[in-house]
C-alpha angles and dihedrals in degrees: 000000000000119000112227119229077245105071092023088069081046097050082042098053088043090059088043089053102041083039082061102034091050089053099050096037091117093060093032089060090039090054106036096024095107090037091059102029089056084042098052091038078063101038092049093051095056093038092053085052103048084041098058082043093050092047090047088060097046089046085048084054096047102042079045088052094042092048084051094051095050084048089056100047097042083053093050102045077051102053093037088056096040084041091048080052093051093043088052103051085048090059113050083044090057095040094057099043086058 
């Protein structure tokens, strides 16, 4: 797949960018360490909420599905063996009429 001029200048710049920002890490960290490290404390901490709540949500859908699944199937194992009886009956009816 050919790559456009487009998003060659963008991969370019990318590589520029990452190129600088690798050289200069020591005095990047130095400067913006407490910035980032305040931003990402608070970030954590919500991230760590909304992901318990997230996971509780999911845990509710599967343990709903799973209920649903075990319903089905109870209802199904019911209904085969009342309908086998059924069959059964049928056929011995039919069997002896012919």
């Amino acid at each position: 797949m050919p790559m456009t001029r487009s998003e060659a200048m963008f991969f370019t710049a990318g590589l520029v960018i990452g190129a600088t920002a690798g050289a200069n890490y020591p005095a990047l960290k130095e400067k913006f360490g407490p910035l980032l490290s305040g931003a990402l404390a608070g970030a954590g901490a919500a991230f760590g909420e909304s992901y318990s709540e997230m996971a509780k949500k999911v845990a509710e859908k599967v343990e709903a599905v799973q209920d649903a699944m075990a319903e089905m199937k109870q209802t199904t194992g019911t209904a085969a063996s009342a309908g086998a009886g059924a069959g059964t009956a049928s056929g011995t009816t039919e069997a002896t009429t012919s």
